[in-house]
N, C-alpha and C positions, 0 to 999 in steps of 0.2 A: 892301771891299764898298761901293757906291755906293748914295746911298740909296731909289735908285728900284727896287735891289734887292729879292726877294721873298725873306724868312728861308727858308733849307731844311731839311725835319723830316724824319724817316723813324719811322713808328708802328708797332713790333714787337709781335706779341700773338698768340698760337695761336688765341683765340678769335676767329672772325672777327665778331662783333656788337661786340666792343667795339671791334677795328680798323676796324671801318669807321664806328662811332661816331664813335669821336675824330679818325678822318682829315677825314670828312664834316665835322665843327663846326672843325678848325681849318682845315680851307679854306676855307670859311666866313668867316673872320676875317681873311684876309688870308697865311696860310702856302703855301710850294708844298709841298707832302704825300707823301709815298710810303710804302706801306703793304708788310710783310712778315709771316710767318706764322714766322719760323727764324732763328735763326743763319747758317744758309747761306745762306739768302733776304736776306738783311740783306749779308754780303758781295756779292754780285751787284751789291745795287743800289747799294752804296757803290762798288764798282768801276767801275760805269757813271759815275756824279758823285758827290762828295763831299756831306756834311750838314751845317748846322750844329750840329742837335741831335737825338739820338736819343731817344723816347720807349720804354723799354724795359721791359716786361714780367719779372718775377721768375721767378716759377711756369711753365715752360713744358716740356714732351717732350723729351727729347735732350739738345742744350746748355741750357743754364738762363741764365735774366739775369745772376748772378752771373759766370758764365765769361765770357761773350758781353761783360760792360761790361769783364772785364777784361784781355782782347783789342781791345777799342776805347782803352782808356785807354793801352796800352801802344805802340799805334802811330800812334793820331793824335790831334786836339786837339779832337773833338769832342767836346761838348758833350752831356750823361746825366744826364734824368728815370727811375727806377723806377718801376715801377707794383707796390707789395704788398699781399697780402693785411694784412687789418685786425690780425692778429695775429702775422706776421710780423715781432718785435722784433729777431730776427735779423736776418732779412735785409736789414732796411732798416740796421743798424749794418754789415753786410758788405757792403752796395751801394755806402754814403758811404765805405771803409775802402778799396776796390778802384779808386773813384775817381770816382763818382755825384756829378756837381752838385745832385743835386734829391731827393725821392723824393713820392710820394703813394701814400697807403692807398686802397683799392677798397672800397666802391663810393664815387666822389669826383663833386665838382660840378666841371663844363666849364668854368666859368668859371675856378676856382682852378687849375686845371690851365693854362688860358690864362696868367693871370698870373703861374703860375712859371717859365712856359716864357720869355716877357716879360722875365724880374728876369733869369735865369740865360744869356738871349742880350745882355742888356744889358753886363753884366757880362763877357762877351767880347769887347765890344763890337761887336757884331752888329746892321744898323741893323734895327728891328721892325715890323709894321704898325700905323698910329695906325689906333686907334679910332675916330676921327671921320671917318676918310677911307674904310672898311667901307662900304658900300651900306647904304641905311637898307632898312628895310622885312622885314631878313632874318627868317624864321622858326625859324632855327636852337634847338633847346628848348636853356635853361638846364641842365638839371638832369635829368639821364634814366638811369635804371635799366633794367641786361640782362635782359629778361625770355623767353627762348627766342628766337626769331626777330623779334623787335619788342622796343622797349625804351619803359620808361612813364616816359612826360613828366608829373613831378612839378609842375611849371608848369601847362601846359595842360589839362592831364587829361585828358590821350587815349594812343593809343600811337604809336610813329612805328617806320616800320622803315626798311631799311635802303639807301633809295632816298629817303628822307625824307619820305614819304608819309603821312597820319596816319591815324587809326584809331577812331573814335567808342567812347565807354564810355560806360557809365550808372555813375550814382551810386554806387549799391551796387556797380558793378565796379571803380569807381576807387579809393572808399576801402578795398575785401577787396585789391586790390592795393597800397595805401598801408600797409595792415599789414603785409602780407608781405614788401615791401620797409623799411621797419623792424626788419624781423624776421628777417634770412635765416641760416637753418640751425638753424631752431626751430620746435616744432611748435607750430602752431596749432589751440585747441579750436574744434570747431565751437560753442559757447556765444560764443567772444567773437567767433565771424564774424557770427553770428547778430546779433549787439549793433549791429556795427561797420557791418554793411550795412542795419541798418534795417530789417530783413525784417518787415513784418507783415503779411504775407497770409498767406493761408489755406490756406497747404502745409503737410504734415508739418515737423516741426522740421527733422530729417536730410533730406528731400527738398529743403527749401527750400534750404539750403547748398551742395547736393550739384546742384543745377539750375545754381546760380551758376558755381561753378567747373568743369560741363563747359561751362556757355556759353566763360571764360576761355579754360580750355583749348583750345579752335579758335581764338581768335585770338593765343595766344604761344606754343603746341606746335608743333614741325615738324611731329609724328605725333599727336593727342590721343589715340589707342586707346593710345599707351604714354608715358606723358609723363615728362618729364625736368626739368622749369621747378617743378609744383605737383603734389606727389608726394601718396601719400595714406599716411595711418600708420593703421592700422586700428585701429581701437578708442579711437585718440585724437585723431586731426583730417588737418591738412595739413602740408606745408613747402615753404616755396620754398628752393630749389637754386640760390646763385647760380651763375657761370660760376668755374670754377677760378683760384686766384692773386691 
């Protein structure tokens, strides 16, 4: 590979918010990018050109990262990031076993993701894109959580979706989402949203909450009459739902 060469990724994920997340920030960076949804979608476009490194997805429909890396390990040389959930101890010992150069737990920062991708094409010796040679001025968010169809920029504090457009919050929207992203797959009392958003005006306790999160709601719901992102537990608060895997 010559070094005016572009590293080549291909970013596997059923979830399309986070595929086109991570496709989006590392072209950004200087990678040529191809994005798949499958296994089968994954051979197609390895058939077309080869990768140097596949970013793959654990938790997926059908074939699973597991099988899928080790069908890539067993016929070519390329190069395997996982992506597991936070509690998957397994599968991240069966990813590295089957033959994963890399792994990273969900929900993970863009950046450390960058940098392993970095260490493990180096160590191919794969030449990479220098950082200093990236266009300056990029707005690419550090650090972004899947939030329904838009994902929140822990950085800037807005939300960005998936054309990379951003999204205005208010205060109290950004920290009731800064909790729940802290928080995901636990209910939250409306007592500590209450806290956490600062709410002192002059709404019912339960209304004031309850005003908040259908504002939210319209901006990371695909559908907010039935919501899938910030669910409601009745009688004892919220929970955000992250993306599966």
């Amino acid at each position: 590979m010559q070094p005016s060469d572009t590293a080549r990724l291909v970013v596997v994920d059923d979830e399309p918010d986070i595929r086109t997340m991570v496709a989006d920030y590392l072209c950004k960076n200087g990678f040529a990018v191809r994005r798949c949804a499958s296994g089968k979608e994954l051979d197609s476009t390895l058939a077309s050109g080869p990768a140097d490194l596949v970013v793959l997805d654990v938790s997926m429909p059908g074939e699973d990262g597991i099988s899928i890396a080790r069908r890539l390990r067993a016929s070519t040389k390329t190069s395997i990031i996982m992506l597991t959930g936070s509690d998957d101890v397994v599968d991240r010992i069966v990813g590295l076993e089957v033959g994963a150069d890399d792994y990273l737990t969900k929900p993970f920062d863009l950046r450390e993701l960058r940098a392993r991708i970095r260490a493990v094409l180096r160590r191919g010796g794969v030449v990479v894109p220098d950082n200093a040679n990236i266009a300056q001025g990029a707005t690419t968010p550090c650090k972004l959580v899947p939030f329904g169809k838009v994902a929140l920029d822990l950085d800037r504090h807005c939300l960005v979706d998936c054309d990379g457009n951003t999204h205005r919050l208010t205060a109290s929207e950004f920290d009731m989402l800064s909790v729940f992203a802290a928080n995901p797959n636990r209910v939250i009392s409306r007592e500590r949203l209450l806290d956490t958003s600062g709410a002192g005006d002059d709404e019912p306790f339960d209304r004031a909450i309850d005003i908040r999160i259908a504002r939210i709601r319209k901006k990371i719901e695909i559908d907010p009459a039935t919501p899938q992102v910030l669910k409601t537990i009745r009688g004892a608060g919220y929970i955000y739902v992250p993306p599966r895997g």
